[in-house]
Structures are given as structure tokens and as C-alpha cells.
N, C-alpha and C positions, 0 to 999 in steps of 0.2 A: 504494500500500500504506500502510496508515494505523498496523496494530499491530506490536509489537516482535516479531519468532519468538518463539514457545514453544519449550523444551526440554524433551524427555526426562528424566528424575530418572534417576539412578542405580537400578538395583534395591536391591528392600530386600533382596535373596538373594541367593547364587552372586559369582561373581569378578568383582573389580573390582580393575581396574591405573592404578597412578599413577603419575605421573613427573614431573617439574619441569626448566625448562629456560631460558635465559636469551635474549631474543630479538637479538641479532646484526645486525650491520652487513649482512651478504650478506643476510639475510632480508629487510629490508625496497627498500620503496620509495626515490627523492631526497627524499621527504617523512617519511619514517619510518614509514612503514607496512605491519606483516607482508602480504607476497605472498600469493597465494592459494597460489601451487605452494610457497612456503616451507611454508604450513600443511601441504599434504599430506605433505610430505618427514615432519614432525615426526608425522602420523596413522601414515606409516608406518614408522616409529620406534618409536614409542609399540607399535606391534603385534605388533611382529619381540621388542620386550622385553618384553611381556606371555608369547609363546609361550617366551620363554626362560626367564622365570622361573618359568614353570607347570612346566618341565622334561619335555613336552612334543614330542614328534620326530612333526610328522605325515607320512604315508607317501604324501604328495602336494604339487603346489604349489596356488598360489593366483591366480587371476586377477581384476584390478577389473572389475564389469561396469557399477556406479554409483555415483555419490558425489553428495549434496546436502550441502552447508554451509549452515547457517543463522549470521547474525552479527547482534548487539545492539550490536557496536561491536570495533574494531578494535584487537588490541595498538600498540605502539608498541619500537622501537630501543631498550635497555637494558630492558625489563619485563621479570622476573620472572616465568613464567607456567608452570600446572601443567595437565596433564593426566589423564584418567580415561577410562579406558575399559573396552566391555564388552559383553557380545553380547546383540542387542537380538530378536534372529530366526534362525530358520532355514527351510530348504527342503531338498527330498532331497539338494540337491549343492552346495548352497549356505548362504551365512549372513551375518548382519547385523551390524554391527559398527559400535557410534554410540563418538564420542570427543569429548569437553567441554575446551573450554580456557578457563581463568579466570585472571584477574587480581586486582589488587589490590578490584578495585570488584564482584568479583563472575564467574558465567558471562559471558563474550564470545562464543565461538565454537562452534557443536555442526557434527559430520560424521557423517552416517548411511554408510554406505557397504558393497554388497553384491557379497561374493567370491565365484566359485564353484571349487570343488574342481578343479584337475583333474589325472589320475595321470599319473606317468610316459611314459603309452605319449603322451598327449596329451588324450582321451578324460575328458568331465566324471566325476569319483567322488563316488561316496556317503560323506558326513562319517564314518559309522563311532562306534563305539561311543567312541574314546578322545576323540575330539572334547567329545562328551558328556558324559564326565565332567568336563573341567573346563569346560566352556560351556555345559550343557545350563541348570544350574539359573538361573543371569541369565536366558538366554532367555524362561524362563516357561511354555515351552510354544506359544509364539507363531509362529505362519506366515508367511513373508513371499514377496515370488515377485519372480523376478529379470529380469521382462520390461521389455524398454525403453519409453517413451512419449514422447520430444521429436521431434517432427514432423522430415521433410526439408527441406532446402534447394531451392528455388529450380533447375530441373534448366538455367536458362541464367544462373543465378549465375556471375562470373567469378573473383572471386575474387584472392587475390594470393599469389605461394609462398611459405611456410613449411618453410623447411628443416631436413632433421633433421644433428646435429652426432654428432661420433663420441660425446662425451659425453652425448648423450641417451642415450645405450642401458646396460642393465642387465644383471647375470648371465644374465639369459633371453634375450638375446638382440634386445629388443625395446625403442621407447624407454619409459622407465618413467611411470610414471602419474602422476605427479608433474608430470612436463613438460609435459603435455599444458595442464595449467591455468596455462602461461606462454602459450595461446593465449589463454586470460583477460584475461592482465593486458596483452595487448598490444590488446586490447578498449578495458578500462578506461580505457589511459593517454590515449584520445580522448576519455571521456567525462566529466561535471559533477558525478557521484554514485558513490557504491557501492552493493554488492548487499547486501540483507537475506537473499536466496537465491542459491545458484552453485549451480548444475547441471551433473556432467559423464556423461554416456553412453559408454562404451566400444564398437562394434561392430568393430574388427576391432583386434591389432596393428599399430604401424605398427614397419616392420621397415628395418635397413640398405637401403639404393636406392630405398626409394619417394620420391616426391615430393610431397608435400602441400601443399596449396593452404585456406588460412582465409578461409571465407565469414562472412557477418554481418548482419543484418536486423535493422535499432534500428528500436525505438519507441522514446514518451517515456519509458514504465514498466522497461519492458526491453530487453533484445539478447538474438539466435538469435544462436547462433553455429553451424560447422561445421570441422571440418576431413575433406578428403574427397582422393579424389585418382581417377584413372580407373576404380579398380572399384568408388567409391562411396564411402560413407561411413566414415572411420577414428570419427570422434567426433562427438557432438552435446552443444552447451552451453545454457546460458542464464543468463543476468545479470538478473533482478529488483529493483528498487531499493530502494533501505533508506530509509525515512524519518527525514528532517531530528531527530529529536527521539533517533532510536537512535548518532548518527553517533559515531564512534568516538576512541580516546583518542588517535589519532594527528593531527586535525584536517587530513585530509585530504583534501580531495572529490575522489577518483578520480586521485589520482598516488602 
């Protein structure tokens, strides 16, 4: 990969949430470099305070079904770093949700990331008029579609276990999406480089008792990842690599 990510601009219309946050000992690497799953925890922060401050009660939850990160270069331990976020798309039952992290030098980090609705009963729901009104106008009008695209594992991949811990799990019952891109960083911490792009796929919960197992298929450019477990696939990842000239403020190749 030769070019920096592009990001998304802010819309020039409808809501846009910010918020500022100082980056923390737990968050990073032994090198000082914001985690990947740290970022997520902070997208999902950033989202839970956007819905609150919009004042807001939607009449359903939300489940992750994709997340792509793009990075131009990486925070670092004590920074300073803001975020912005804002709905970038929608679908009948779903919707798009990009968040920018910036530092002193500028954009570093964008997360596209697409939820879909789903009610009470368990059953995907339609966003609904209230939605719309405070998200509709960012959107644009723009369509997006919630299907997944990163290929299978290897069906005699073997794999090594990845255990879920009482504290991966969240209000729902399930571990939260956040953790899952500590399957990342346990990628990473073998590898020379960092990603310019992280990829993660959600296809099933991973729930109290299962047993998951993290697959992973490096090239030089990238890593496949998986984690999977007897009835297939829980997640699909991918690690794309950042070029030398975008590397980050933390001067860290991959720890």
C-alpha cells in the first residue's frame, strides 16, 4: 500500500458529536501505542454520549455487524485526542456510523462502523422515524448495506484457543465488540508493521461457554484473521499494512 487513507469530512449538515479524551496508561501498548480495542472502547463511548446528548431513548438495541478503521498514524500515552462523530449511512434496519480521532498534528484515526437495529423481542427493527430526526440529515440520504465480505478460513486451519474471560462480557450478555479487536492486537504483537486498514466482521455473538479458537493467514501486505469455534465462524478480521511514511506518533512498528 503506497497512499495515506482518505477520510470522510464531517458533513457540512445535521449532527455532529465531539468529545475529547486523554489517552491512558491501560490504553496503550509497552511501546505507547493506542490499542486497537482501546480505540473501539473510546468509538463506543463516543456513541453511547452522542445518543445521550441528543436526549434520545431509542426503542431498541444495537448490534456491531462491521467496523473498518483507517489510520494515518497512531496516538500515543498522554495525547490529548478529540473525537467526532456522525452518521454516515443508512439501511432499512441499519446504519453507519464513521468517528474521526485527531490529534495535535491533525486526523489520525477514522472508524466506519455499521449497526443494525435490533428490538427487544431479538428480531432486526426498522430505525423509525425518531432515528431520523436526529441522524437523518448527516446521512445525506445515502444507502449503505450491511453485508459481510472477508473470505473464510482455511476449513483444516488449526488454530490456537482464545479464551473468553468473565470480563469480556457486557450488559447483553455477550462479549463486547471491543474485545474482539484484542484478537488484533495479539496478531500485531508478532508482526514488523501496523495497519493502515483493520477490518473486523461480526457473524455470530460469542456468548458465556463457547470456546474460540484465532486463526490467521499472513502475507507480506496483510493478515486474515478468524476467530471461529465448532459452528463456524464468530469473527473475520484483516490487518492491511500502513506505509512507512504514514507511521505513527507512537514510533512503534507493531508493539
Amino acid at each position: 500500500m503506497g497512499l495515506t487513507p482518505r477520510f470522510t469530512p464531517c458533513p457540512g449538515r445535521g449532527r455532529v458529536f465531539a468529545a475529547s479524551r486523554l489517552v491512558r496508561s491501560g490504553d496503550v501498548t509497552p511501546a505507547g501505542r493506542l490499542r486497537l480495542d482501546a480505540f473501539a472502547r473510546y468509538l463506543q463511548e463516543a456513541a453511547e454520549d452522542d445518543v445521550a446528548d441528543a436526549g434520545w431513548q431509542a426503542p431498541y438495541d444495537w448490534l456491531l455487524r462491521r467496523c473498518a478503521v483507517s489510520a494515518r498514524g497512531y496516538p500515543a500515552a498522554g495525547d490529548r485526542v478529540t473525537l467526532r462523530t456522525f452518521c454516515t449511512g443508512t439501511g432499512p434496519r441499519w446504519a453507519e456510523r464513521t468517528t474521526t480521532l485527531a490529534g495535535q498534528a491533525g486526523d489520525l484515526m477514522q472508524a466506519t462502523a455499521v449497526w443494525v437495529a435490533v428490538g427487544r423481542d431479538g428480531a432486526p427493527a426498522g430505525l423509525g422515524p425518531g432515528f431520523h430526526r436526529h441522524y437523518g440529515e448527516s446521512a445525506g440520504g445515502r444507502r449503505v448495506s450491511a453485508r459481510l465480505t472477508l473470505p473464510a478460513p482455511d476449513p483444516a486451519a488449526a488454530g490456537r484457543p482464545w479464551p473468553v474471560r468473565a470480563s469480556d462480557l457486557d450488559p447483553a450478555g455477550h462479549v463486547n465488540n471491543a474485545v474482539h479487536w484484542q484478537a488484533a492486537e495479539d496478531i500485531l504483537a508478532g508482526l514488523g508493521w501496523l495497519p493502515a486498514v483493520a477490518e473486523l466482521e461480526y457473524h455470530r455473538p460469542i456468548m458465556p461457554g463457547d470456546a474460540p479458537r484465532l486463526l490467521a493467514d499472513r502475507a507480506a501486505d496483510q493478515v486474515l484473521f478468524w476467530l471461529v469455534d465448532d459452528g463456524g465462524r464468530l469473527a473475520s478480521g484483516r490487518l492491511s499494512k500502513l506505509p512507512a511514511a504514514a507511521r505513527g506518533c507512537a514510533g512503534d512498528p507493531g508493539g
